[in-house]
C-alpha positions as CSV (number, residue, x, y, z in Angstrom):
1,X,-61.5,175.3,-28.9
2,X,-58.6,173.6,-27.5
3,X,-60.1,174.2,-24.2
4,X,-63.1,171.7,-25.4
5,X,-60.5,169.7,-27.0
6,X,-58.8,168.9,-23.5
7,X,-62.1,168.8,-21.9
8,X,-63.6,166.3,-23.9
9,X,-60.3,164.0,-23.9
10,X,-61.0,164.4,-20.4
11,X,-64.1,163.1,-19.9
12,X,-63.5,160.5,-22.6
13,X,-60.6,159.3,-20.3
14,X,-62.4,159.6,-16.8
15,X,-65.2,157.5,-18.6
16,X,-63.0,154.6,-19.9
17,X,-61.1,152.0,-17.6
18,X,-57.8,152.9,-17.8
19,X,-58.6,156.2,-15.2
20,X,-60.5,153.2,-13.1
21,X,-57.5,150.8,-13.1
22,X,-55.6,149.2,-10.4
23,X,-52.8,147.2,-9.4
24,X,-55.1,144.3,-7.8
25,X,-57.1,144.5,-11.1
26,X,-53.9,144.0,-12.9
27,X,-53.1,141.4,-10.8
28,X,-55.9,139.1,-11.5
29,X,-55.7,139.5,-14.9
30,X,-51.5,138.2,-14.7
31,X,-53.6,135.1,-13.1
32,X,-55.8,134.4,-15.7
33,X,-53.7,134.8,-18.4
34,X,-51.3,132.5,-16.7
35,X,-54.7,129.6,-16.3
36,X,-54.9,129.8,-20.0
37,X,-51.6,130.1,-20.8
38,X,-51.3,126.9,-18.6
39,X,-54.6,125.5,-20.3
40,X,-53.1,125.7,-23.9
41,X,-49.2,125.3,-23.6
42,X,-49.2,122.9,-20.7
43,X,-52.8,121.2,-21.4
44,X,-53.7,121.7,-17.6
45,X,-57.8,120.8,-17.7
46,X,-57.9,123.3,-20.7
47,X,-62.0,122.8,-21.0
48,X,-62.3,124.2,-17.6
49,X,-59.2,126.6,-17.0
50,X,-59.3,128.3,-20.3
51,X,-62.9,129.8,-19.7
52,X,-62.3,130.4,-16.1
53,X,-58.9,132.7,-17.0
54,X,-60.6,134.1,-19.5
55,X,-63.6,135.4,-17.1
56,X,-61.2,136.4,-14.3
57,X,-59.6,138.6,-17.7
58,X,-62.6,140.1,-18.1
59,X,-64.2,140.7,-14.7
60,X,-61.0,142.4,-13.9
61,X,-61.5,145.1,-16.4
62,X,-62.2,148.2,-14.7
63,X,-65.7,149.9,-16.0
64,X,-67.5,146.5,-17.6
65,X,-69.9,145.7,-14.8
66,X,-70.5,142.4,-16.0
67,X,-72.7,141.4,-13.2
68,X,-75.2,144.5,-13.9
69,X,-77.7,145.7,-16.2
70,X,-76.0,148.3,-18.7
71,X,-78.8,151.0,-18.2
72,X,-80.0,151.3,-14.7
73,X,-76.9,149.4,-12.0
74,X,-79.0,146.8,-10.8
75,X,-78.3,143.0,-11.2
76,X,-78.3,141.8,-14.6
77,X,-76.8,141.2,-17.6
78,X,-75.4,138.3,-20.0
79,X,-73.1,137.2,-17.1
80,X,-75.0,137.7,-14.6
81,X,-78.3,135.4,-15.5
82,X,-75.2,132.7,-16.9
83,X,-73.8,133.0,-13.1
84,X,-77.1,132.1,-12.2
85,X,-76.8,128.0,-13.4
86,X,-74.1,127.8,-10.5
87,X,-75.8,130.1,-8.3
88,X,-79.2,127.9,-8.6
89,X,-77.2,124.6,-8.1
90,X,-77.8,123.9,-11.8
91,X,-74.4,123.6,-13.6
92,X,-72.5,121.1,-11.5
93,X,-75.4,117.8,-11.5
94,X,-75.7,118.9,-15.5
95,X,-71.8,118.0,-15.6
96,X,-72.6,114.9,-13.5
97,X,-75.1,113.7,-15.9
98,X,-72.5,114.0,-18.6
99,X,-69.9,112.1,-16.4
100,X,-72.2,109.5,-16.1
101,X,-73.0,109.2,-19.7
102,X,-69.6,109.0,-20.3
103,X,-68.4,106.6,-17.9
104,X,-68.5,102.8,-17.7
105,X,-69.3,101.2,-14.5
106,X,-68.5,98.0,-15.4
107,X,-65.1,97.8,-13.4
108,X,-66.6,98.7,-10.7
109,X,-69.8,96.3,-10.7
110,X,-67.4,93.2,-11.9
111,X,-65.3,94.4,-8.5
112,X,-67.4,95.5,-5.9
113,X,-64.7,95.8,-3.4
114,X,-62.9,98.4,-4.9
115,X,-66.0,100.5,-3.5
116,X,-63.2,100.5,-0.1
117,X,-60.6,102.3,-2.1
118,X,-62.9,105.0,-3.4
119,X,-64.0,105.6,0.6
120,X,-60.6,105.4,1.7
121,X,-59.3,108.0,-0.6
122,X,-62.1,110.7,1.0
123,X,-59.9,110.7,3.7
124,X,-58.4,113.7,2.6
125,X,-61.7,115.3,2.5
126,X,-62.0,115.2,6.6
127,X,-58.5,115.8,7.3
128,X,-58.0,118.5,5.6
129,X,-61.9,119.9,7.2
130,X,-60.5,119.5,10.6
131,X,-57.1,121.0,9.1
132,X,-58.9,124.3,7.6
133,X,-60.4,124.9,11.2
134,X,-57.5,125.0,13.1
135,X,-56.3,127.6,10.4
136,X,-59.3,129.7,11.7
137,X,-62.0,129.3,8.5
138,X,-65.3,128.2,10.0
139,X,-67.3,125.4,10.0
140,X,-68.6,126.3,6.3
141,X,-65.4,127.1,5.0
142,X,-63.8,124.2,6.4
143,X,-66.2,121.8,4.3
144,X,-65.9,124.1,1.1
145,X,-62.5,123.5,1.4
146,X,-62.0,119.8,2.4
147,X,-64.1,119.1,-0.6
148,X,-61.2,120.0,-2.5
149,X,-59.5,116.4,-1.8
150,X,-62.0,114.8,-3.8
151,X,-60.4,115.8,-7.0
152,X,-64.0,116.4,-8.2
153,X,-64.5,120.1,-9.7
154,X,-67.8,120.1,-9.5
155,X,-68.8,118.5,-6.3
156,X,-66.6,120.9,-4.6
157,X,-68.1,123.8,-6.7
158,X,-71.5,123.0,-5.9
159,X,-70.8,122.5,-2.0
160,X,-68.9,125.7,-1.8
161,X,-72.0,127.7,-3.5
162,X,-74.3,126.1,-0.9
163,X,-72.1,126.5,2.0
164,X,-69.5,128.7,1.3
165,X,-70.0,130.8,-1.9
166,X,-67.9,133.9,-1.1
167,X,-65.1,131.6,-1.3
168,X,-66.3,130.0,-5.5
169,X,-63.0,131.7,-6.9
170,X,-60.2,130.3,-5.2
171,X,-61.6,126.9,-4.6
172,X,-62.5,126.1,-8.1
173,X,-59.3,126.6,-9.3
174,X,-58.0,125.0,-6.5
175,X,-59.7,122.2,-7.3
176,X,-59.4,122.1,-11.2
177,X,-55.5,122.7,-11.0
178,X,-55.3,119.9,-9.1
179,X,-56.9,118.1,-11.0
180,X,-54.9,119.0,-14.0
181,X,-51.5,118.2,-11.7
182,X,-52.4,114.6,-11.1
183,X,-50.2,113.3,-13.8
184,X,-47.3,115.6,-11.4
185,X,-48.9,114.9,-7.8
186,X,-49.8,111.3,-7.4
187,X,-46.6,109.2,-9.4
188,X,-44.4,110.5,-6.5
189,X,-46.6,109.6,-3.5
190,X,-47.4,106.0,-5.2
191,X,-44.0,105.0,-5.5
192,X,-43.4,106.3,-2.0
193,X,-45.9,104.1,-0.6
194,X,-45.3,101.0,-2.5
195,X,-42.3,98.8,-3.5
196,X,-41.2,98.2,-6.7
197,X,-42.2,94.3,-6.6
198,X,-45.7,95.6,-5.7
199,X,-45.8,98.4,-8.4
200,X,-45.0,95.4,-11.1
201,X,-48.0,93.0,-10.1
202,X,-50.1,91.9,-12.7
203,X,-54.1,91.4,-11.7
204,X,-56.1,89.1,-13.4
205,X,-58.8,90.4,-16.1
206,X,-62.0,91.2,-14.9
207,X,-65.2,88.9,-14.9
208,X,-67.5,90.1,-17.6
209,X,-70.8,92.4,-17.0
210,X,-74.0,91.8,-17.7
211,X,-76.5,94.2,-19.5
212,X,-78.7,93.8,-16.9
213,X,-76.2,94.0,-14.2
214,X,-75.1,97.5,-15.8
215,X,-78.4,99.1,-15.6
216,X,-79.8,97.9,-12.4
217,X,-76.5,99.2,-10.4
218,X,-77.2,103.3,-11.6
219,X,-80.8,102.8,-9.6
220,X,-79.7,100.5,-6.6
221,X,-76.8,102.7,-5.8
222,X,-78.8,105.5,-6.0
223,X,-81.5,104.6,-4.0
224,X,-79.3,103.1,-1.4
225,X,-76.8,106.3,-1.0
226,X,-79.7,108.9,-1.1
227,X,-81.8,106.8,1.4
228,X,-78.5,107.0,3.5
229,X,-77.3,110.5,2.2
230,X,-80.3,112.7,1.3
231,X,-77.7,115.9,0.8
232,X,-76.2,114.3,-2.0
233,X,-79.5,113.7,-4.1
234,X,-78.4,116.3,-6.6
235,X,-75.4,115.0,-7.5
236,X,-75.6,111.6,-7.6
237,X,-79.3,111.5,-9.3
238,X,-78.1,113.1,-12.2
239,X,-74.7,110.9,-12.4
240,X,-76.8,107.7,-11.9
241,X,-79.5,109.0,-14.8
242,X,-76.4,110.0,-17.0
243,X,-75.0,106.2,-16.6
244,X,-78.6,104.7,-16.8
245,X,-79.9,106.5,-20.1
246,X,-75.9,105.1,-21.2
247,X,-76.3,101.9,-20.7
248,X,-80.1,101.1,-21.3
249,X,-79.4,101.0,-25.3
250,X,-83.0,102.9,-26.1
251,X,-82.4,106.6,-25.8
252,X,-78.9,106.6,-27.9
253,X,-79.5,110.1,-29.0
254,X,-80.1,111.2,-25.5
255,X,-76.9,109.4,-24.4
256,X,-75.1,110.9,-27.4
257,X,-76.4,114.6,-26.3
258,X,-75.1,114.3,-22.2
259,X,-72.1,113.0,-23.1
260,X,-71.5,115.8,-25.9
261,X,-73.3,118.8,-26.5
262,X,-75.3,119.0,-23.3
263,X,-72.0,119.0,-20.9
264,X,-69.6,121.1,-23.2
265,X,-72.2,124.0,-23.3
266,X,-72.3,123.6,-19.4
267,X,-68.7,123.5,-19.3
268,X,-68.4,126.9,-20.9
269,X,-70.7,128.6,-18.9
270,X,-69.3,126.8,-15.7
271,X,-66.0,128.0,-16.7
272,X,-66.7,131.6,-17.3
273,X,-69.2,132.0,-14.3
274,X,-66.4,130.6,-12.2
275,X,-64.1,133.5,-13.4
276,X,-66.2,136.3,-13.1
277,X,-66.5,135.6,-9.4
278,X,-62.4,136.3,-9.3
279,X,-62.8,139.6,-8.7
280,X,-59.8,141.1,-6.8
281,X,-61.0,142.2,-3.3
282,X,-62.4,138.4,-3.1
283,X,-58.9,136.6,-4.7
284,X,-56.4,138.7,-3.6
285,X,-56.5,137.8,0.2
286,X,-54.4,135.5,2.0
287,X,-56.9,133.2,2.9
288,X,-57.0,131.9,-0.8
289,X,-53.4,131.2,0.0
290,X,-54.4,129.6,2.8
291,X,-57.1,127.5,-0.1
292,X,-54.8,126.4,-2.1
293,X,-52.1,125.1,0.5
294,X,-55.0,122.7,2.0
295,X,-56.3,122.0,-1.5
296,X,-53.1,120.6,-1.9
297,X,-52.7,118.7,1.4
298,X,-56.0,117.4,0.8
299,X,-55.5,116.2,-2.3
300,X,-52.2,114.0,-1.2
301,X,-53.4,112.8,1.5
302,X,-56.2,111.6,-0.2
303,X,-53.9,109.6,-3.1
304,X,-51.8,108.1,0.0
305,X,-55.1,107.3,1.9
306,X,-55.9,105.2,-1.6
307,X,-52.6,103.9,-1.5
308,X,-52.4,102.8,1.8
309,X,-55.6,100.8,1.9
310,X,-54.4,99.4,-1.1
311,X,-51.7,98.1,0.7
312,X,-54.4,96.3,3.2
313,X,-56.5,95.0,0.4
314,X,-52.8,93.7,-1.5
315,X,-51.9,91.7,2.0
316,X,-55.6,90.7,2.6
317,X,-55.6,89.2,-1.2
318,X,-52.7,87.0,-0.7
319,X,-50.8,90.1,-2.6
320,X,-52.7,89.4,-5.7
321,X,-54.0,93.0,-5.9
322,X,-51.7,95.6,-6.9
323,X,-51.9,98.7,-4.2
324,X,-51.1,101.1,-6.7
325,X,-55.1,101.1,-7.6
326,X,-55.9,102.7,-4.5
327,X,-54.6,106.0,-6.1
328,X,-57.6,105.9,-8.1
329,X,-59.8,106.5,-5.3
330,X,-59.9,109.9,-5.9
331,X,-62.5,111.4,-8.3
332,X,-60.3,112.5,-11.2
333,X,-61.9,110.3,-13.6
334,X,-60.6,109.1,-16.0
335,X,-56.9,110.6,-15.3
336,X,-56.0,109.1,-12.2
337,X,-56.7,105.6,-13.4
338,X,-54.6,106.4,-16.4
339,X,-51.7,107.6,-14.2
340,X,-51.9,104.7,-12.1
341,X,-52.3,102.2,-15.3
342,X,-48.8,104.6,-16.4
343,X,-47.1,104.1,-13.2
344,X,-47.7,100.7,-13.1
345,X,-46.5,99.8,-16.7
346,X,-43.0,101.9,-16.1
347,X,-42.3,99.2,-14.1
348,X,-43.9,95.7,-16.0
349,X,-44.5,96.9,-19.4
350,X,-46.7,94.0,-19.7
351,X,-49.2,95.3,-16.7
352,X,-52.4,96.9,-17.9
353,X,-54.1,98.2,-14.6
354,X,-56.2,100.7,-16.5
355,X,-59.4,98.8,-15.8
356,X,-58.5,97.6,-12.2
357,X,-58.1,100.9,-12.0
358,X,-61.4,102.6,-13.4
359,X,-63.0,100.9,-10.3
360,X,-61.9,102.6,-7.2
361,X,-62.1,105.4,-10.2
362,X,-65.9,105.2,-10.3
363,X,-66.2,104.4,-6.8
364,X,-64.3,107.8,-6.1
365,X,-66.7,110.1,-8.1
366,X,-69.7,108.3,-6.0
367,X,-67.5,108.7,-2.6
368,X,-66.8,112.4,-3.3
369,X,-70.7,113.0,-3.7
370,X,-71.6,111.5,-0.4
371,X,-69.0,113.1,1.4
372,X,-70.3,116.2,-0.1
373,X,-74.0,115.2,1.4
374,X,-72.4,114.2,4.6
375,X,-71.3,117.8,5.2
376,X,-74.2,119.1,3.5
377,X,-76.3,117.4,6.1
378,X,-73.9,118.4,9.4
379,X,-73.6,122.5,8.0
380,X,-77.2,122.7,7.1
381,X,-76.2,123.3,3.5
């Protein structure tokens, strides 16, 4: 009797996780309790980084086999068909539609030439590419990676599936944590590049936009940068359509879903497909070290790339335009046009740059996508 006892305890154990565990499986999940820890107490992108902890939790469990069929060890499984939307390219333009249907482009179409600030602040993008090869990550990596200074979650989530997607893990939360960091990461560099005289400028309000001006600029840019860009069809269709079906006045309710339901169901399952890829033997490795350290360069050198041809467009001006806008350039929208708008009123509490800056905002998330197509189109992606 006790002989069954012990043998049945035994199986029951050898059958459960805990025989299966490991340190590198307890590892992970220390990482994705610390995302949503830094989701909820610190409000770090919370709808992105609470999912993605939570499925790096749960792919870490030893014995769950998320990715599989529960009768048979083939490929299948809740997971595993939600995996699929990033593995088809489908989650990332859904999210772009819902950007678009969120975001006005008026600042941007009553101030064309913050377009330069939004291509300036890619720099970081090929900098850091060139950067990541020297490091010894190929051709494909590199790209994946440079993406990152685009501050643009999904662009660099759909270019690493296409070109790099043994790599999905670290770079997403590469680039969503920097994304959340913004607010830390760009205040320092802005005031490092600019004076304090230049910080407190005040730019003059923005010419109003016409109806018509706001929904023949989704289709012209769109059909101009695809023409140009073919790679970044994808991305920037679905943005544009988002924007158009905003501002056309005639399909409310299908503005009303992109901006709400539609792109916080694809945030979930973007989230949780993200972190189901961060197995151990693909995290744990010191190339996403490696990841996160250029995610980081990229991302700053971007900001001061924004900055700096601020600075050219502030002396070009007659120092009329405040440099500080250039730090929008990056595709964080809308946060780094409210940290510029911050930075700027800490100085002149009478300065509202928020709409200067939601230009080189826009122009950012535009930029990001063609640089994404760019590389696309060299690596074959």
């Amino acid at each position: 009797m006790v002989s069954s006892m012990l043998k049945t305890f035994h199986d029951f154990f050898a059958a459960s996780g805990l025989s299966q565990f490991e340190w590198q499986q307890g590892v992970m999940i220390f990482i994705g309790l610390v995302l949503v820890y830094l989701a909820i107490k610190k409000g770090y992108e919370p709808m992105l980084l609470i999912p993605i902890g939570f499925g790096a939790i749960i792919t870490n469990l030893p014995g769950t086999t998320l990715m599989m069929h529960p009768h048979g060890g083939e490929p299948g499984g809740f997971f595993y068909y939600i995996y699929q939307g990033i593995h088809l390219e489908m989650f990332p333009p859904i999210i772009f539609m819902g950007v678009g249907a969120l975001t006005d482009f008026g600042p941007l179409i009553a101030d064309p030439k913050t377009f330069l600030l939004g291509a300036a602040a890619q720099f970081g993008i090929f900098i850091t590419f060139f950067g990541s090869l020297m490091l010894g990550f190929s051709g494909h990596e590199a790209a994946s990676i440079g993406i990152i200074g685009g501050a643009d979650g999904p662009t660099a989530i759909f270019t690493t599936m296409k070109l790099a997607p043994h790599l999905i893990g670290p770079i997403a939360v590469a680039a969503y944590s920097y994304m959340a960091l913004v607010p830390m990461i760009q205040p320092p560099i802005m005031r490092l590049l600019t004076t304090k005289k230049q910080r407190q400028i005040i730019m003059h309000n923005l010419r109003p936009v016409s109806k018509v001006e706001k929904i023949v600029f989704p289709l012209l840019v769109m059909i101009v940068c695809i023409l140009v860009v073919p790679a970044s069809a994808p991305l920037l269709a679905m943005l544009m359509f988002g924007n158009l079906i905003r501002e056309a006045g005639v399909v409310e309710r299908l503005s009303n879903a992109a901006q709400n339901e539609i792109i916080n169901i694809t945030t979930i399952f973007l989230g949780l497909s993200v972190g189901t890829t961060m197995t151990a033997d693909s995290f744990l490795r010191i190339d996403t070290l490696k990841i996160l350290v250029m995610g980081a360069v990229a991302f700053s050198i971007s900001t001061g790339a924004g900055v700096l041809f601020g600075q050219i467009m502030w002396y070009v001006s007659g120092k009329k335009i405040n440099p500080l806008i250039g730090a929008a350039g990056v595709s964080a929208v809308p946060m780094a046009a409210r940290v510029v708008h911050k930075t700027a009123a800490e100085e002149n509490p009478k300065n509202f740059l928020l709409m200067h800056a939601m230009g080189p905002n826009v122009a950012g998330v535009i930029g990001s996508a063609v640089a994404a197509g760019v590389l696309l189109s060299i690596f074959g992606g």
